[in-house]
C-alpha positions as CSV (number, residue, x, y, z in Angstrom):
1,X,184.7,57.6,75.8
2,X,182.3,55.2,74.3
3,X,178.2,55.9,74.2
4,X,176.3,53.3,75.9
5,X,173.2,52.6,74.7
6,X,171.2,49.8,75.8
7,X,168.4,50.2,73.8
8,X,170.6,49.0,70.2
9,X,169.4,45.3,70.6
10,X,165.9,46.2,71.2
11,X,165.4,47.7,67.7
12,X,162.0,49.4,67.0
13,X,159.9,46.9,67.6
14,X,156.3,47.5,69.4
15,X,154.1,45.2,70.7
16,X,151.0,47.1,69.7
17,X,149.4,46.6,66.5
18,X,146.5,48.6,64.5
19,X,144.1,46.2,62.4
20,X,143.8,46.6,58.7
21,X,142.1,49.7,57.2
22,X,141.9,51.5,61.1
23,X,142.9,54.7,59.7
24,X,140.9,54.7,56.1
25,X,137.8,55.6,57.1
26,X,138.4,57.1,60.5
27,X,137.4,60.6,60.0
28,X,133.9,59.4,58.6
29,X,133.3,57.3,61.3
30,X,134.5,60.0,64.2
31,X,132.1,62.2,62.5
32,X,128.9,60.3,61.9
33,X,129.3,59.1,65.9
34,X,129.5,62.9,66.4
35,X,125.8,63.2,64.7
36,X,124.6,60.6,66.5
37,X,125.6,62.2,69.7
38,X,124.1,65.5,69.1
39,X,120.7,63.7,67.5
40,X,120.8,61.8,71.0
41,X,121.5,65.1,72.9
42,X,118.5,67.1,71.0
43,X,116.1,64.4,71.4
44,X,116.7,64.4,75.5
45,X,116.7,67.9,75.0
46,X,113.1,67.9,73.4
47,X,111.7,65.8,76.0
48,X,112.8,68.0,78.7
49,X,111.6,71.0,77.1
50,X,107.9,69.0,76.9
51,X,108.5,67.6,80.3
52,X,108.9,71.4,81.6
53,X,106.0,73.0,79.4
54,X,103.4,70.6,80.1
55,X,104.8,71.2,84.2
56,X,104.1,74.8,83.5
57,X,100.9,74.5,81.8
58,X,99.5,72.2,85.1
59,X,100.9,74.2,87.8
60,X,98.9,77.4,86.1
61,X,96.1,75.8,85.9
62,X,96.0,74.3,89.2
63,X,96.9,77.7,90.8
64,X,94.0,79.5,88.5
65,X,92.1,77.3,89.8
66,X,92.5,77.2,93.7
67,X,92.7,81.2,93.5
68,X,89.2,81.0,91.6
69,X,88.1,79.1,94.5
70,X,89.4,80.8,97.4
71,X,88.6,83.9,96.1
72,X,85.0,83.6,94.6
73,X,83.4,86.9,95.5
74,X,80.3,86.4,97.8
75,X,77.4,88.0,96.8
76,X,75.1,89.6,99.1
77,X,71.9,91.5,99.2
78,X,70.8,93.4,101.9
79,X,67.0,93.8,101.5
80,X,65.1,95.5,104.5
81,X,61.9,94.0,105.6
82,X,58.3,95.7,106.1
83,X,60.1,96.7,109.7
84,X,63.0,98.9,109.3
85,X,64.7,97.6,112.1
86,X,65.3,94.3,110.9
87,X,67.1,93.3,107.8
88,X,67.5,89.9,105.9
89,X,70.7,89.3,104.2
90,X,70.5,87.2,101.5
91,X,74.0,85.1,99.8
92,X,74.4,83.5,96.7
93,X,74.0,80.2,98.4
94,X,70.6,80.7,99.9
95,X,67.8,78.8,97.9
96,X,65.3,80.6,95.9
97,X,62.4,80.1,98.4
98,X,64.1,82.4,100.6
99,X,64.4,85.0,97.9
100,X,60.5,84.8,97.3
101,X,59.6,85.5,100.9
102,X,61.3,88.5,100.7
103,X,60.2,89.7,97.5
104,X,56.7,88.5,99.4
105,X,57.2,91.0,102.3
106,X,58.2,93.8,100.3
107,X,55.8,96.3,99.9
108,X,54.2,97.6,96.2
109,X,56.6,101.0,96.8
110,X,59.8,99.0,97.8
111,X,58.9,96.7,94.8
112,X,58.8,99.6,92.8
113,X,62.5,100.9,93.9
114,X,63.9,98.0,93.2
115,X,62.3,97.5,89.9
116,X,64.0,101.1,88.8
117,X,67.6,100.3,90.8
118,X,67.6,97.1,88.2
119,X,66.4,99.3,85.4
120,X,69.0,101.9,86.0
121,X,71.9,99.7,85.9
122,X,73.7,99.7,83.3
123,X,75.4,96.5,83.9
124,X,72.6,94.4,84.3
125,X,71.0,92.1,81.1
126,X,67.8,92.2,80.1
């Protein structure tokens, strides 16, 4: 029995062919494209870690400051007229005016209280 082969009259032949000096410097090149890859992939890398801290930084700063806002302590003084059945309230907003007509109707002794509640305090600057 005889082998066929069909293939015989083909030879080796391909029809592909690699330019000159392909493989001589191949390694090098696969290498330094390598580099510039992971320079390329560090540099995006960079920017996103900016991008996210300067993100970070605004968002605290806007929430400091709407929580500073919306929860500014009110301050308020209670401060009882020459009648004792009627009291003034005076807030941070009120002008000074109003503050002087109360200090006005205060009497010397009610003066005097206050004068020594300020005194006593220990967190108040003098």
């Amino acid at each position: 029995m005889k082998a066929d082969n069909e293939f015989d009259g083909i030879g080796k032949k391909t029809t592909y062919k690699v330019p000159d000096g392909f493989f001589e410097h191949i390694s090098e090149r696969t290498l330094s494209k390598a580099k510039q890859r992971e320079l390329k992939r560090r540099k995006t890398l960079m920017l996103w870690r900016t991008v996210a801290v300067a993100a970070s930084l605004s968002a605290i700063a806007i929430l400091g400051y709407y929580m500073y806002e919306t929860e500014k302590p009110e301050i308020q003084m209670i401060v009882q007229s020459k009648n004792p059945d009627i009291k003034q309230t005076i807030s941070q907003e009120n002008n000074v005016e109003e503050l002087t007509t109360v200090l006005a109707d205060m009497s010397d002794d009610e003066l005097a209280q206050l004068e020594a509640m300020f005194k006593a305090d220990p967190f108040m600057e003098e």
